[in-house]
N, C-alpha and C positions, 0 to 999 in steps of 0.2 A: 640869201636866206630870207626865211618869214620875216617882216615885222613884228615888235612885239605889242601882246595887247593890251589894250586899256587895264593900268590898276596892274599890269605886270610888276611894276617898278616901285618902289615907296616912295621915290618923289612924286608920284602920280597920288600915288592915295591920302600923301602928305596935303593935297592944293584940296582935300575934303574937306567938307565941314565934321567939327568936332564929334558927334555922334555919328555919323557913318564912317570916318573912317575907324573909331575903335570899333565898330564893329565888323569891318572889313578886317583888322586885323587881330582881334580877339573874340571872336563870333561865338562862342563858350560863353564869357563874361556878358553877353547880351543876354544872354538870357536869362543872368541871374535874379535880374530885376522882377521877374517875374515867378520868382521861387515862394511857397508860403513863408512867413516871419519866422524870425529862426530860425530856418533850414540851415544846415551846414554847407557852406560855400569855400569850404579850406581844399577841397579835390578841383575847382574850380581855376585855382590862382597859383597853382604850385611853379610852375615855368612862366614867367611872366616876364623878361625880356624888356630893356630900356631899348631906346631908339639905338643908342650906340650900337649894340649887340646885331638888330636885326639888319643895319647896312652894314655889320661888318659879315653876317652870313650873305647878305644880299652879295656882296662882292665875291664870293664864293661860285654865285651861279651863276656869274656873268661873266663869259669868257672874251679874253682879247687872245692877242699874240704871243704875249709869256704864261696865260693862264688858257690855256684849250680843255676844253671841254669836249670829249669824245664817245662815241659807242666805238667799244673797244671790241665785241667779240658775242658770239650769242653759245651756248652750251645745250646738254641734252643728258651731259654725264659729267661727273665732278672732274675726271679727267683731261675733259676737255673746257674746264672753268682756266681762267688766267689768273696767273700766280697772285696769292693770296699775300701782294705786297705791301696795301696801305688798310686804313682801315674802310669799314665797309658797313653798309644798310642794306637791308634788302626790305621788297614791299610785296605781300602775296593778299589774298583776299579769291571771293567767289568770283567764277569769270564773268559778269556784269555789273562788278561792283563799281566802275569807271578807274580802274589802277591806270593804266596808261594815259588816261585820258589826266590824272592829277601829277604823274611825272611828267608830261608833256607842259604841263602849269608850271610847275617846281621850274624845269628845264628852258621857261618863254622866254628869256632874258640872254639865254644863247641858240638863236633861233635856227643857226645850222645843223646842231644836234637834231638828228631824224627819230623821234620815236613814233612810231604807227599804233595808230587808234583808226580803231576796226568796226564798224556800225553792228559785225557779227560776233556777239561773246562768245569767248573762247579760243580768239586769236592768237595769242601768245602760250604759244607752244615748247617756248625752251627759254631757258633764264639767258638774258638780254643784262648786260657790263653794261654801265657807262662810269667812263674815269673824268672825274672832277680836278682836272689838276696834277699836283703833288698831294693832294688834300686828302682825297679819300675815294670810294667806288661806290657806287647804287645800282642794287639788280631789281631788275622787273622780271619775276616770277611768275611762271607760267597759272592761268589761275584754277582754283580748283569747283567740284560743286560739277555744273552743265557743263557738258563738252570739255572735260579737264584733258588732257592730255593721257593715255594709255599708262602710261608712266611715271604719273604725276607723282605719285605718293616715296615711289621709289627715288625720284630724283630730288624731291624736294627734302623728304626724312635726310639722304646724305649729303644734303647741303647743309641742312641745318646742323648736323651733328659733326660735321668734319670742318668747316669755315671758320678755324680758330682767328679770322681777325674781323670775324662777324659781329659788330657793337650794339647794335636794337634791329630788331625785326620790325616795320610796321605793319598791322592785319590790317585790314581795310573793310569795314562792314555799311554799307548802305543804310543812308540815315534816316532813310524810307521807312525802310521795312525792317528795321533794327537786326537782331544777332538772330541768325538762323542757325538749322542744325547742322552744316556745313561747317559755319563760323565755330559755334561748339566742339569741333571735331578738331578744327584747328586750334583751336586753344587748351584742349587736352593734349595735342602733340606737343605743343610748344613748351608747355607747364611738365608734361614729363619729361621732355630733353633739357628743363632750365635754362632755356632760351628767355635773355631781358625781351619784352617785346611793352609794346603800346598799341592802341585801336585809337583808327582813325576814322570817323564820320562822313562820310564822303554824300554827295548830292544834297548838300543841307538848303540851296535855292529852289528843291522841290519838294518841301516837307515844309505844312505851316505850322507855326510857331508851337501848338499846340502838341502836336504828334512828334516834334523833336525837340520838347523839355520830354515829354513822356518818356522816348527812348533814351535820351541820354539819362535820366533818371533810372529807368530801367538797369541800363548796362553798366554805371557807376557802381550800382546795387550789386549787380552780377562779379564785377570785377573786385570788390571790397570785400564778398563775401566769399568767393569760389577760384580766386589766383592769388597766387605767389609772386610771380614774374610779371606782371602788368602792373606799367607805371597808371598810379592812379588818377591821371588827368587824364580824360578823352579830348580829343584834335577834329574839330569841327573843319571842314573843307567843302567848298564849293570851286570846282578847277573851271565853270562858266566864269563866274565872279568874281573870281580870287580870294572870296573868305577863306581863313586860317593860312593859305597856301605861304605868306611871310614869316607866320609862327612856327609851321612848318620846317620851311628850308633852317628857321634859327635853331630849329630842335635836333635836325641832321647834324647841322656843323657842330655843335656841344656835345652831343653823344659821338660826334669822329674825333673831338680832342681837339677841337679848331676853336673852339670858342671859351676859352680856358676860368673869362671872370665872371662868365654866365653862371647862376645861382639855381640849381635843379637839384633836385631829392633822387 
């Protein structure tokens, strides 16, 4: 298998100095310092995660010999999904929003796991299993928006509505170019199926500091004011760098039931 890279591990990010690595693993809270006086900063800190918590999810996505870590099966139709036996995540987003490129991050720690990240958006044509164990399952959803799949909508709508051991949904919006009308369309399906989900920020190492307080600000707004089902902290990620991607994997394993004395709303 791969090597894993740099800042994959928290011992790695542990041997930082004290302001980079908080902000390698809380990249949200870096930027609070830069918020006007008073602003409300409580949507900010809601999952905030002790060391204990984040190497015990670490240990989750780090496979040995009693703990594998596999792609189990890829689908096209709920029929042919694999039984709906542990609990489960799944992550969808526009097809350039880097999804595979942040499960292949998530996943760096067991580097025989093969997820494919594709230079051409729009790759990922059929929801894509992998089993974590006894622990739980993460699908990589075909993406929508450019070059969606023929099918998309139909195969995605009866995933979401029929995966009764489906636990958060992550959307994935580009930290870029914040919430598109794509991403809107998504969050109206999701809001009227009553799907829990969270949006996660993704490419935030190509977005200066400036254009991603604005969007997260933005979409803080948008989620406070216009969902029901959106946990109210956004998930900063950089899958280059490994920002959030610790915060991350510890937000999976609490929403799968793995992470029992974690403190989340």
């Amino acid at each position: 298998g791969r090597a894993s890279p740099p800042l994959a591990a928290l011992s790695q990010v542990l041997r930082l100095e004290r302001s980079r690595r908080a902000a390698i693993v809380f990249p949200l809270q870096k930027l609070e310092r830069y918020l006007a006086p008073g602003a409300d900063t409580a949507r900010f800190r809601l999952f905030q995660p002790g060391l204990a918590a984040l190497q015990r999810a670490e240990a989750l996505f780090r496979s040995d010999r009693g703990h594998p870590i596999d792609y189990v099966s890829s689908a096209v139709r709920m029929e042919h999904a694999p039984p709906p036996a542990l609990p489960e995540v799944c992550f969808i987003g526009r097809s350039n929003v880097g999804k595979s490129s942040l499960i292949r991050a998530l996943f760096s720690l067991a580097p025989e796991v093969e997820v494919r990240v594709s230079k051409t958006p729009g790759h990922t044509k059929k929801m894509n299993f992998f089993k974590v164990g006894k622990y739980f399952t993460l699908v990589d959803m075909p993406g929508y928006g450019y070059r969606a799949p023929r099918d998309f909508v139909e195969m995605v709508e009866a995933y979401l509505q029929e995966r009764h051991n489906l636990k958060r949904t992550f959307l994935l919006v580009d930290g870029v170019v914040g919430l598109q009308k794509a991403d809107h369309i998504a969050v109206e399906m999701l809001e009227e199926f009553g799907i829990p989900y969270l949006m996660v920020l993704t490419k935030i190492d190509r977005a200066s500091r400036g254009l991603l307080l604005k969007n997260v600000l933005e979409i803080q707004e948008f989620v406070k004011e216009n969902t029901q089902g959106c946990f109210p902290q956004l998930f900063l990620v950089s899958s280059l760098e490994f920002s959030g991607v610790h915060l991350l994997r510890c937000f999976v394993a609490h929403v799968t039931g793995n992470l029992p004395t974690v403190e989340a709303r």
